[in-house]
KEVEXLO-920457 format. One line per 3 residues: for each residue y, z, x of C-alpha. Coordinates in Angstrom, 3 decimals, decimal comma, m for minus. Layout:
# KEVEXLO-920457
Y Z X ~ ...
# end
This chain:
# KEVEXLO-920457
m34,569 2,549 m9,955 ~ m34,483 m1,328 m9,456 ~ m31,604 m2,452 m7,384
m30,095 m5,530 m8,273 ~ m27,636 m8,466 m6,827 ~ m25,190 m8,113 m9,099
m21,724 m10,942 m9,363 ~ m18,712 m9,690 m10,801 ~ m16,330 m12,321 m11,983
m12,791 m10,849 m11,964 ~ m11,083 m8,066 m10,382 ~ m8,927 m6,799 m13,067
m9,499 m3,230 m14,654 ~ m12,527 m3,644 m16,364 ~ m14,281 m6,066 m13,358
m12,950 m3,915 m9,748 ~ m13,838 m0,796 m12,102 ~ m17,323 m2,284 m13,380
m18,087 m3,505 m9,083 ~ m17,185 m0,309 m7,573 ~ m19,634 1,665 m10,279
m22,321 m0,769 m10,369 ~ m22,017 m0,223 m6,454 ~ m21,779 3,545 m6,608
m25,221 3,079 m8,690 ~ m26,932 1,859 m5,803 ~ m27,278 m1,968 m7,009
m25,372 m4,608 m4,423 ~ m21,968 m5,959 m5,692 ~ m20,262 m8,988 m4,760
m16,734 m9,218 m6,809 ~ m14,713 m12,449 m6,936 ~ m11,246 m13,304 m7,718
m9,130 m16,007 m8,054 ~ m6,042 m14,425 m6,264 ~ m6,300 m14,517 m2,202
m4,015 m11,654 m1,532 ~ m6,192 m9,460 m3,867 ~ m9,156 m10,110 m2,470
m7,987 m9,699 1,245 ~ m6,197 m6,046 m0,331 ~ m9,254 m5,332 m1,063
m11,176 m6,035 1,868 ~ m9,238 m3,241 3,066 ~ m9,463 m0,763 0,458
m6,237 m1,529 m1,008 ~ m6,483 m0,820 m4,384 ~ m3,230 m1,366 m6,929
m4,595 m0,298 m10,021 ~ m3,528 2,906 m11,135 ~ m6,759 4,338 m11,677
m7,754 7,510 m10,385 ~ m11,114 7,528 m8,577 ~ m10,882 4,268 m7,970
m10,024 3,287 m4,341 ~ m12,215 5,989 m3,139 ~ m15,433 4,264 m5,111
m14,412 0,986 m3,536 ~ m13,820 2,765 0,103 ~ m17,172 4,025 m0,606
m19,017 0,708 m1,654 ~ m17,330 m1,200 0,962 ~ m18,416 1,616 3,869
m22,071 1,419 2,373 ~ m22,283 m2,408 2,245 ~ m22,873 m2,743 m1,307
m19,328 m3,752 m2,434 ~ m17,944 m7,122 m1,006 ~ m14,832 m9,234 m2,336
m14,676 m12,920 m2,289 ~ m12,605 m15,457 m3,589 ~ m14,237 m17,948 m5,902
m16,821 m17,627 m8,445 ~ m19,391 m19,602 m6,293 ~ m18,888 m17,626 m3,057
m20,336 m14,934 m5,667 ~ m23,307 m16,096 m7,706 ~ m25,804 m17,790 m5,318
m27,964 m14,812 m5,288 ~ m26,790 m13,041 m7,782 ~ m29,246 m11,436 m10,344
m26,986 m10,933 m13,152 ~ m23,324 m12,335 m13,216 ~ m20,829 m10,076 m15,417
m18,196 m12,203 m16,877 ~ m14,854 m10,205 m16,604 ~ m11,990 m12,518 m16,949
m8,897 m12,315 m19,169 ~ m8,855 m13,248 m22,918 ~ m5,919 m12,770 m23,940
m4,334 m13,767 m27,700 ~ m3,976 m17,195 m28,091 ~ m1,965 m19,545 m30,905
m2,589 m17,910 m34,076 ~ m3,722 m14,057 m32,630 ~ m7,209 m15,691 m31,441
m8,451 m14,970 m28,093 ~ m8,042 m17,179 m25,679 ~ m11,794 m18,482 m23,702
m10,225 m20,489 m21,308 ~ m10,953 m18,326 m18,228 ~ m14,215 m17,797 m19,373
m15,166 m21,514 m20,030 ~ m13,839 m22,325 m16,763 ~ m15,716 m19,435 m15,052
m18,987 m20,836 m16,695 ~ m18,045 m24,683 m15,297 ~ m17,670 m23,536 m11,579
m20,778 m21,345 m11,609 ~ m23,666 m23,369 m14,233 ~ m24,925 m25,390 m11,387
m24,974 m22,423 m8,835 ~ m27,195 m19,694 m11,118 ~ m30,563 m19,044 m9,710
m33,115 m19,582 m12,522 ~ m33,695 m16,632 m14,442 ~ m30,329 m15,236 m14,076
m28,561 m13,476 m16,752 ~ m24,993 m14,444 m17,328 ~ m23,148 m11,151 m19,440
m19,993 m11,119 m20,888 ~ m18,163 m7,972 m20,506 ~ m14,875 m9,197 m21,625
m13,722 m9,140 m24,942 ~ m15,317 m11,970 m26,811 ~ m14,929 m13,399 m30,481
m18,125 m13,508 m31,976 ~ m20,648 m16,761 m31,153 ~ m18,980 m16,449 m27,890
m22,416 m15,619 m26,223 ~ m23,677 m18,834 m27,945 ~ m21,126 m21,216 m26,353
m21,802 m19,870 m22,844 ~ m25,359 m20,886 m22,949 ~ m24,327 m24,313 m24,992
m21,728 m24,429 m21,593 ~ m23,961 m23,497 m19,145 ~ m26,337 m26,787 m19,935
m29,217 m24,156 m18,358 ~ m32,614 m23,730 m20,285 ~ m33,954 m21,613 m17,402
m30,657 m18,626 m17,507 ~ m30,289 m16,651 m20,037 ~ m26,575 m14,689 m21,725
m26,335 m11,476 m23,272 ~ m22,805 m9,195 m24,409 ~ m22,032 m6,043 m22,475
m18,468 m5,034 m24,311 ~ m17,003 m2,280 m22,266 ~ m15,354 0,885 m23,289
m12,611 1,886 m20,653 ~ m9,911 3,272 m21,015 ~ m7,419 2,792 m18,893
m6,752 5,979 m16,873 ~ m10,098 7,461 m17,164 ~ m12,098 4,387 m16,432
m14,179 5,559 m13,776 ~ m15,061 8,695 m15,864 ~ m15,805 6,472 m19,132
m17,770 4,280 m17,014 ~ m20,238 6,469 m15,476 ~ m20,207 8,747 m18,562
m20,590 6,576 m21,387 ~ m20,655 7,635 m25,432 ~ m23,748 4,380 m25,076
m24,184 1,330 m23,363 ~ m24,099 m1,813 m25,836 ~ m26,019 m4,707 m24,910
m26,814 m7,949 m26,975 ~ m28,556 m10,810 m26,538 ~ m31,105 m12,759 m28,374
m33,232 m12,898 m25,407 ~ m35,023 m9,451 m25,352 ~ m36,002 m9,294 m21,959
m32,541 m10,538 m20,674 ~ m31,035 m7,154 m22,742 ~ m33,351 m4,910 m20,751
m32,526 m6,029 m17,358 ~ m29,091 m5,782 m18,024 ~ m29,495 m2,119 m20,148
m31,636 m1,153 m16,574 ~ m28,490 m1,389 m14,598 ~ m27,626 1,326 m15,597
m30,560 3,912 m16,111 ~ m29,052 6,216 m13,802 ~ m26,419 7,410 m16,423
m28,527 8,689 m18,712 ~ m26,998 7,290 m21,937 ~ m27,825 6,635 m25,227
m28,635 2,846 m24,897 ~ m28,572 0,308 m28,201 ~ m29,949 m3,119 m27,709
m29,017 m5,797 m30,333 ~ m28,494 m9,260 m31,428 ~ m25,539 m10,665 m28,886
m23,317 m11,709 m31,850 ~ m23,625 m7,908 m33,153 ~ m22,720 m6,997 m29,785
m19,621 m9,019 m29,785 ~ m18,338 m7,149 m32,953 ~ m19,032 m4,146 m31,834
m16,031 m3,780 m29,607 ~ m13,781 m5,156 m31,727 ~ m14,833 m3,329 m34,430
m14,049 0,205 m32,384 ~ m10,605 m0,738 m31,522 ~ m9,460 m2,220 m34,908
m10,872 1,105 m36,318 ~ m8,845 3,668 m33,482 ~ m6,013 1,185 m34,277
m6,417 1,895 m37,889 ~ m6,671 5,761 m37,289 ~ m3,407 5,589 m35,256
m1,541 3,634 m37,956 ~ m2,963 5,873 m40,472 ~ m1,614 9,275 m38,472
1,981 7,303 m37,847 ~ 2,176 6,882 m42,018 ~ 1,402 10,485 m42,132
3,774 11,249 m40,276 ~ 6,355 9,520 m41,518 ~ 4,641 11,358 m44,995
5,283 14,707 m43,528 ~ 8,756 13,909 m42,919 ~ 9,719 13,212 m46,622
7,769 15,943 m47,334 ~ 9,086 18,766 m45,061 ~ 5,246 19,262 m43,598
4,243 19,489 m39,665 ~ 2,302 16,313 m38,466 ~ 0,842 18,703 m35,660
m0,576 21,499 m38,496 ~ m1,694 18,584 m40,596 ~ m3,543 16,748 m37,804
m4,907 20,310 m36,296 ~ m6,050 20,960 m40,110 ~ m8,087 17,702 m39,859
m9,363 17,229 m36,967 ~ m11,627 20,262 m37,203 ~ m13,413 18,002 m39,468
m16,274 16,394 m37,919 ~ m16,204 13,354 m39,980 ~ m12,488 12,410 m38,479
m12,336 14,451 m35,220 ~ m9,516 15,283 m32,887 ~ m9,577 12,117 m30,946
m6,322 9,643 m31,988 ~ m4,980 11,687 m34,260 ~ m1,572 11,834 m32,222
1,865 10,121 m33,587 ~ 4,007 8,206 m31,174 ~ 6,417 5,294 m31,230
3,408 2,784 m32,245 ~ m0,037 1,661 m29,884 ~ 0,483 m1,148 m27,639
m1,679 m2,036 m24,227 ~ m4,160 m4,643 m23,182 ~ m6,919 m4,095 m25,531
m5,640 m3,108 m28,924 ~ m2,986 m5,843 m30,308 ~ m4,859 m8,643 m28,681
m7,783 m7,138 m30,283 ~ m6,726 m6,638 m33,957 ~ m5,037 m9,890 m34,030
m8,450 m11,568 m33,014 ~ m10,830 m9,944 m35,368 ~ m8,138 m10,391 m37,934
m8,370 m14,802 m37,153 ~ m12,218 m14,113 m37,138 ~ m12,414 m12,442 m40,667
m9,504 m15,451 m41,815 ~ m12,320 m18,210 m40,345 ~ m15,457 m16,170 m42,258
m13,579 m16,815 m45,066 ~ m12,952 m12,858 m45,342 ~ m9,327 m11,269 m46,435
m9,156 m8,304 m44,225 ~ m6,427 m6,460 m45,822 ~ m6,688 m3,481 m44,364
m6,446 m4,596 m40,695 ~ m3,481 m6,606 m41,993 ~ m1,864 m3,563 m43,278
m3,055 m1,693 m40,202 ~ m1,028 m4,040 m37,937 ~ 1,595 m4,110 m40,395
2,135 m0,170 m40,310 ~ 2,482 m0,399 m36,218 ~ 5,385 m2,989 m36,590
7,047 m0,611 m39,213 ~ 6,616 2,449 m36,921 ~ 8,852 0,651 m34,436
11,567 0,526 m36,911 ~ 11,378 3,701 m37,235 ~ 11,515 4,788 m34,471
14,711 3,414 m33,541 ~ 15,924 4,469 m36,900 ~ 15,300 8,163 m35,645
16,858 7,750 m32,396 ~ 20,004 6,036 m33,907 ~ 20,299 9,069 m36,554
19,824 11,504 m33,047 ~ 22,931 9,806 m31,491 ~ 25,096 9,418 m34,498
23,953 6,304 m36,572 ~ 25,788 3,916 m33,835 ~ 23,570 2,827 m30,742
26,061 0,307 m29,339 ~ 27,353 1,409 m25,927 ~ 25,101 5,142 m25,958
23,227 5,825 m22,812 ~ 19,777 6,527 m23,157 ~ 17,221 7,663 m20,415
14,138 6,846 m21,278 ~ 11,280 8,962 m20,292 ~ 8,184 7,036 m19,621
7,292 2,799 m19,624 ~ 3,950 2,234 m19,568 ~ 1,465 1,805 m22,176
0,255 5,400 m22,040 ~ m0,168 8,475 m19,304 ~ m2,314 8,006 m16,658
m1,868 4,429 m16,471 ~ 0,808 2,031 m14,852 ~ 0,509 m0,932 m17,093
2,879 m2,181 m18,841 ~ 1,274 m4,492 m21,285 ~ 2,254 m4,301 m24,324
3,502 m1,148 m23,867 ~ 5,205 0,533 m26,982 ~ 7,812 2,283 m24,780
9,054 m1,245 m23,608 ~ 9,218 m2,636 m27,279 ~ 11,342 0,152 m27,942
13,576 m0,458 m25,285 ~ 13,648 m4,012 m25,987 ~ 15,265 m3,410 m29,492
17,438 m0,329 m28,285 ~ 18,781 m3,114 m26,052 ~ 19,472 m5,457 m29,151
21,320 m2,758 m30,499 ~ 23,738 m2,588 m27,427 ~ 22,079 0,467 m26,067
22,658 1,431 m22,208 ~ 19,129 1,860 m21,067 ~ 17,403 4,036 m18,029
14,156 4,959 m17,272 ~ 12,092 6,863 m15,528 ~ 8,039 6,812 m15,304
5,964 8,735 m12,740 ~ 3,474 5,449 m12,053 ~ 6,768 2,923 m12,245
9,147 3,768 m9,485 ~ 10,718 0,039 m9,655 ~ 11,634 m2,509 m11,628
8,718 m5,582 m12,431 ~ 10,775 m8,761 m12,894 ~ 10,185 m10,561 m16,541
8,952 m7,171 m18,024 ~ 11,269 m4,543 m17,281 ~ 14,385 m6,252 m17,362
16,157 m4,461 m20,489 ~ 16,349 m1,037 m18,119 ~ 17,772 0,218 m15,242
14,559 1,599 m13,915 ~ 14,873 4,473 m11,520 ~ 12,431 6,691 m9,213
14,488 10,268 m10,149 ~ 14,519 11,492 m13,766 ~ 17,648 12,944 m12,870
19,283 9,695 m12,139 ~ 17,577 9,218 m16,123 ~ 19,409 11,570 m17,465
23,068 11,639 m15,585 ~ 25,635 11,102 m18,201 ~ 22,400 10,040 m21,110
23,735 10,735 m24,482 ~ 20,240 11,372 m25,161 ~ 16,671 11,336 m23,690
13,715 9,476 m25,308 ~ 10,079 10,341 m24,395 ~ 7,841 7,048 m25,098
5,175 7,712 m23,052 ~ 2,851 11,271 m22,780 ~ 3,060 12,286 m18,781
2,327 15,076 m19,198 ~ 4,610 16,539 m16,505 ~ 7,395 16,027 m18,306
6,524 19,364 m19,980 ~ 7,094 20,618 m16,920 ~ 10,702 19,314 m16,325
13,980 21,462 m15,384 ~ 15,183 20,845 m18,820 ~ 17,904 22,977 m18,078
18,866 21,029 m15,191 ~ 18,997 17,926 m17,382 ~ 20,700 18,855 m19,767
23,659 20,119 m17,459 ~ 23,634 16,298 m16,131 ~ 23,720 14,492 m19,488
27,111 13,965 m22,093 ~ 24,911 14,833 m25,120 ~ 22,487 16,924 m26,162
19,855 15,398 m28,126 ~ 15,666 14,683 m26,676 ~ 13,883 12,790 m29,242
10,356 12,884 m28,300 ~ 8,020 10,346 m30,041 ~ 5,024 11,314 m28,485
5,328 15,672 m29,819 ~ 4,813 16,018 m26,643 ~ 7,708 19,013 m25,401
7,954 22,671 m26,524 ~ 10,210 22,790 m28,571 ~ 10,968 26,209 m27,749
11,887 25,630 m24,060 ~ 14,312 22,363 m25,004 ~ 16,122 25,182 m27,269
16,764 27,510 m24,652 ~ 17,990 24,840 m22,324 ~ 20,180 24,025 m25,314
19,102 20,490 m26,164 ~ 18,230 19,541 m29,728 ~ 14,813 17,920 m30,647
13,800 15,199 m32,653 ~ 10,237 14,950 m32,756 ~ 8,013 13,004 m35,318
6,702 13,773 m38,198 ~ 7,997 17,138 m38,320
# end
């Protein structure tokens, strides 16, 4: 195996979890940030992300001497090799995403590249976007490819050193296979492309699970009219290997980093290509709807009337195994129970206090008990799965009603009976 100097710009998800692998892979990693304390936290190991596997791959790259943290883009790419681009882009004016920490990323470091480097952008990029960084970088001797990653958040070590493929684009060939060489040691299927190809590729995954998890939410909502089981029709498809098992779950809507910003942004490139893309518009469409309904169904659990109920609320962030909160479904929810004068308090295993300017419409508390003390009903928004493991009894001898409504099918319905609490699941 070659080792390389590799730069990573950012230490977000995608960029500490891209340094720490590349690291584990034998090549030597230099990761830069923008925020000091960051940087110094992880100097030391400190890692913040809720990621598990994580800080021990960075305790284990920083121990070995591959792995180093730095502050500033130039204090990275001197020597570097290959430079991953792993900044922020998140929806700008009009659902485009926004390039701004990219293009500034590519000012500081254009005059710093060793010739023959190859500049990759990992983030999420609109296509052409592989085209302006060269046009930015004002370099004839450095070359750019695409690298879209596919993490998800809570299994992002796993995903990245057991990939489905590795995706790589660029319109220089011999720039895509030093970059695809990175990572021979995985094993995986490996497609080399055109860069702008590349650059569709990941959004053209997430609009399509985003589409799949509308679709499931209208069945649901189907199945409900209907007086059919979500779950059976779900289990009866997914047996199909055409569809597959994978995101065929209901819940209160999607929500996180990736797949709003993402939608919206492939929608504003089909609207510039001149293309109507009516069924990512209807996609998008269907997730606003399901949060309607889903405060519909919780209003119906509690009597019709939400004004002055007390809900706990089981679960904030975006989905298990995670503790971020952007975007997250579970606080949209809360944001228009709280419209409706609803009481709110919640509890999440990876959230034991409240962020200020994002979880300000609950009461957020470290106990689920303290959730449920005097709740005239508990909502599950997000799928820990230890809250099938809960003393339902127990809660439901500290709450005034009776009444779960679970948007994620996640509890046996079974064991909420015998702790004699009613269920409201969905799309059953």
């Amino acid at each position: 195996m070659f080792v390389r100097r590799v730069a990573v710009v950012g230490a977000g998800y995608v960029g500490l979890t891209s340094a720490a692998c590349l690291a584990s892979l034998g090549h030597h990693v230099i990761c830069a940030d923008i925020d000091e304390k960051k940087v110094e936290q992880l100097r030391g190991a400190q890692v913040s992300i809720f990621e598990p596997g994580l800080p021990e791959l960075v305790q284990e790259g920083l121990a070995a001497g591959r792995l180093e943290f730095v502050v500033g883009v130039r204090n990275a790419v001197r020597d570097a090799e290959v430079v991953f681009l792993c900044v922020p882009t998140p929806m700008g004016e009009g659902g485009a995403a926004d390039l701004k920490a990219v293009e500034a990323a590519v000012a500081e470091m254009k005059d710093l590249l060793a010739p023959g480097t190859v500049v990759v952008n990992k983030s999420t990029v609109p296509v052409g976007t592989a085209a302006r960084v060269l046009e930015l970088l004002e370099r004839d001797d450095v070359f750019v490819a695409s690298n879209p990653e596919f993490l998800r958040e809570g299994s992002a070590v796993r995903d990245f050193m057991h990939p489905d493929r590795i995706v790589v684009g660029s319109d220089a060939q011999n720039a895509a296979e030093r970059v695809s060489a990175l990572y021979a040691r995985l094993g995986a299927p490996t497609v080399l492309m055109d860069a702008a190809s590349a650059e569709l590729v990941k959004y053209s995954a997430n609009c399509f699970l985003a589409m799949k998890l509308s679709y499931v939410n209208a069945m649901a909502e189907l199945c409900e009219r209907l007086g059919a089981d979500i779950a059976n029709v779900t289990e009866g498809m997914g047996f199909d290997q055409r569809i597959g098992q994978s995101f065929l779950q209901p819940g209160p809507g999607w929500g996180g980093s990736c797949l709003p910003k993402d939608t919206h942004a492939l929608l504003q490139i089909a609207e510039a290509a001149g293309h109507d893309f009516e069924l990512l518009t209807a996609t998008i469409n269907t997730n606003e709807k399901q949060s309607r309904l889903i405060i519909r169904k919780i209003a119906g659990a509690v009597g019709g009337d939400l004004s002055g109920k007390k809900l706990g609320l089981l679960g904030l962030a975006f989905k298990a195994g995670t503790n971020d909160l952007r975007d997250s479904p579970a606080l949209k929810i809360a944001k228009m129970l709280k419209a409706e004068g609803a009481e709110l308090v919640a509890y999440d295993p990876a959230i034991t206090q409240a962020v200020e300017g994002v979880t300000d419409d609950v009461t957020v508390v470290d106990d689920v008990q303290q959730a449920a003390k005097d709740a005239n009903a508990l909502v599950v928004l997000t799928e820990w799965p230890q809250f099938r493991s809960l003393d339902w009894a127990a809660l439901a001898g500290t709450m005034t009603g009776q009444v779960v409504v679970d948007t994620r099918n996640l509890l046996d319905v079974d064991v909420l009976t015998r702790a004699g609490l009613t269920s409201h699941g969905v799309g059953r």
